[in-house]
N, C-alpha and C positions, 0 to 999 in steps of 0.2 A: 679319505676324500670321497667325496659321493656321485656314485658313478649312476650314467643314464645309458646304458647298453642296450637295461633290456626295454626301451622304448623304442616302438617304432621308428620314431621322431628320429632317432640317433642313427639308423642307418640309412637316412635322407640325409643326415647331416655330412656323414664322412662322403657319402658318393659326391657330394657338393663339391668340398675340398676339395676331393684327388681331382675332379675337373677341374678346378681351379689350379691346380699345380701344375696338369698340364699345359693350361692356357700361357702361362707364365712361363714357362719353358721350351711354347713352341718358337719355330721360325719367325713366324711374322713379330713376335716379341725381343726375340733374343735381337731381333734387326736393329733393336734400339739402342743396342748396345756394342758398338763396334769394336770397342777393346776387346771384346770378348768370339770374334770373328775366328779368332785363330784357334777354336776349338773343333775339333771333327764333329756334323752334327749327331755321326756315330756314336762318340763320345757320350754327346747331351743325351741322346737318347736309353743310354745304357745308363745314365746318372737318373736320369726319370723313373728305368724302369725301378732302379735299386730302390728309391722314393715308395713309389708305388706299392712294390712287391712286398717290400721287410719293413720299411718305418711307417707307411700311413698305408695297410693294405685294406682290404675289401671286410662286410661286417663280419663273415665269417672268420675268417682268421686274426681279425680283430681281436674278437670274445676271446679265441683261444690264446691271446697276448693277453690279456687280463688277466684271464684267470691263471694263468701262470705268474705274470709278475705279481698279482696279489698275493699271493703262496710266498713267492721271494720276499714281499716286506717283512711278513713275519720270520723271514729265516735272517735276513740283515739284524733285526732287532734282540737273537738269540747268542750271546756269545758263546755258549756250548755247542751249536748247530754252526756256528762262524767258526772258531777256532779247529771242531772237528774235520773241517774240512782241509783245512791247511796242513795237520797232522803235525808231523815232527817239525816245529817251526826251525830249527836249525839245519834241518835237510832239507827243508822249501826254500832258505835264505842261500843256500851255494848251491842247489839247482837253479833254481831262477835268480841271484844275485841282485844285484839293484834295483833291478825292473819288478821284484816281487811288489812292493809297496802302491809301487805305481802302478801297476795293472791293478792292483786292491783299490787302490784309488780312482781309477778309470771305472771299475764295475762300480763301484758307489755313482760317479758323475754319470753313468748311462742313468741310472734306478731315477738320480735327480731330476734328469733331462724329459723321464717318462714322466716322473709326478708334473713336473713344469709342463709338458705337454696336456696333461688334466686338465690342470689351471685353465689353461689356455682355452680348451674344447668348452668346457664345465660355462665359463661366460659366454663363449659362440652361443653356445645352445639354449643358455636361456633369452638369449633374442631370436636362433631362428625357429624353436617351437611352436609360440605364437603364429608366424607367419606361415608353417608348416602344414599348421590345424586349420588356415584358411584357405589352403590350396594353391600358395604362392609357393610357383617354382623358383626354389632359393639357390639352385644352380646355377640359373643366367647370370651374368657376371655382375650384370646392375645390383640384383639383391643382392647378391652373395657380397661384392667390396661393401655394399652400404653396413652387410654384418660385420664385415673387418675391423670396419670404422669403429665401432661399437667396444671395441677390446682395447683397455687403458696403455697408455704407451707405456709405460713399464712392462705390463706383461706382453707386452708385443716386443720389446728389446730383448726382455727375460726367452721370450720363446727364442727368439733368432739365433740368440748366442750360445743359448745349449746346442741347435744344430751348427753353429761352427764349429765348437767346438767337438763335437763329434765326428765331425769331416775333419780336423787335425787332428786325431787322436789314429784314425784309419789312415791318414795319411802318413805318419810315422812310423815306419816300417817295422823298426829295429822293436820298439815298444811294441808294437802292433802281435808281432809275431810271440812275444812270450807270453803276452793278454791269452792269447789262445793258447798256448800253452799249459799256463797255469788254470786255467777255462777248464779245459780237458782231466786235469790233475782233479780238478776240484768235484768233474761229474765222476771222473774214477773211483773216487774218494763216498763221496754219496752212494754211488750202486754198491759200496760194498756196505752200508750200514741202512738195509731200507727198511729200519726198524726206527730210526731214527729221522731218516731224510724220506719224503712223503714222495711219490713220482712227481704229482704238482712240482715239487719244488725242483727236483730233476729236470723236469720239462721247462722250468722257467729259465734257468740257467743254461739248459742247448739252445731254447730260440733264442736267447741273449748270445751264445756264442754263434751263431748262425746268422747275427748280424755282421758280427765283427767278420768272421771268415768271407761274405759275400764281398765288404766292403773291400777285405783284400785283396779280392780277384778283381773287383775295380780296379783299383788301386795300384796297382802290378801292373796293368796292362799301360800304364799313364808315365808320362815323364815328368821331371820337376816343376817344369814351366807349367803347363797345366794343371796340376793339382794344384799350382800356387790361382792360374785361374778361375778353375776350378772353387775354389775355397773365398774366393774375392766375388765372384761372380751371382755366389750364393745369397752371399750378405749384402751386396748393393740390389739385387733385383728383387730380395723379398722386403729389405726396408721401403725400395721406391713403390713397391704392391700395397705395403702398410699406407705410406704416405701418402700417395696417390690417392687412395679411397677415402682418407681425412678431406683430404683438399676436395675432392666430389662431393662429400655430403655434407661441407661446409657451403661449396658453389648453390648444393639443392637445395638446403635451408635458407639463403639469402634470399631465393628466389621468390 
């Protein structure tokens, strides 16, 4: 997929977003939502920062999620560099027991959720480049929803539900904890063969578990009720963000 990192244009673009995530996350937003009252704004805040920090962070450490997950596609597509990791498949199946598969499965759906996140950017940006190159500040909320609007609702569903599903996958504890587990096995597994496994790709797979483990520590500190809010709360306020900016720049066309 064809990435726009090293354009200027792209780190206008993401400082955009992360303000926009704020926006939609702060006080005077969340007010619209009174179901959702009953979460500490401690809480919201430390959900922001996790946003912020490890899934949509700053350009720099951006690039450095690239270029590591770009190392990892080619090591997913390697069955010798896959299989080597796992090693004795019958001693990774009664260490990690049922959860092995699944966690195998969970690391695929994270890689998924990252391409589906391209997707998603890859459209933004060829609307706000244009606008970029003119000197429009595509942060103020006007431009920025009118760029929303612009992103087909399929990939706009398509985006949403990878991040929920990423929030119930950290929310699942029991799973959660051998994700990392087997995580750990698998960087062990790579440092001992770095004739074969590249640091790149070593590196792609700790920020990948350096997601998971953050999300933990969220996670842990939370009770059932709110992670179930938590997780609901995601998905009605970023679909009404989608929706919402439809409905504005159908209002500003009419006009």
């Amino acid at each position: 997929m064809e990435s726009h990192l090293d354009e200027p244009e792209f780190a206008i673009l993401i400082d955009a977003y992360r303000k926009s995530l704020v926006r939609r996350y702060s006080v005077e937003n969340l007010a619209r939502y009174p179901e959702f009252s009953g979460l500490p704004r401690a809480t919201v805040d430390k959900l922001i920062r996790y946003f912020l920090e490890l899934l949509y962070p700053e350009y720099e450490i951006r690039l450095e999620l690239d270029n590591a997950f770009t190392s990892l596609a080619g090591f997913v597509k390697s069955p010798r560099k896959f299989l080597g990791v796992i090693g004795n498949m019958g001693y990774a199946v009664v260490k990690f027991g049922k959860h092995l598969f699944a966690g195998i499965k969970a690391g695929i759906a994270a890689l998924s959720s990252y391409l589906t996140a391209h997707k998603f950017e890859n459209t933004l940006y060829s609307y706000a480049k244009p606008l970029i190159q003119k000197k429009i500040d595509i942060s103020q909320e006007d431009h920025f929803n009118s760029l929303i609007a612009k992103i087909p609702y399929e990939e706009a569903t398509e985006f949403r539900h990878d991040i929920i599903n990423l929030f119930k996958t950290l929310a699942n504890r029991e799973l959660l904890k051998k994700i990392i587990l087997i995580n750990d096995h698998v960087i062990e597994k790579m440092k001992e063969n770095p004739k074969v496994y590249n640091p790149s790709e070593v590196k792609g797979i700790e920020m990948g578990l350096d997601i998971m483990k953050k999300g933990r520590e969220l996670f842990d500190e939370l009770t059932d009720q709110e992670i179930t809010l938590i997780i609901r709360g995601i998905d009605i306020i970023e679909k009404d963000f989608y929706e919402n900016s439809l409905r504005i720049e159908e209002m500003n066309r009419a006009k």
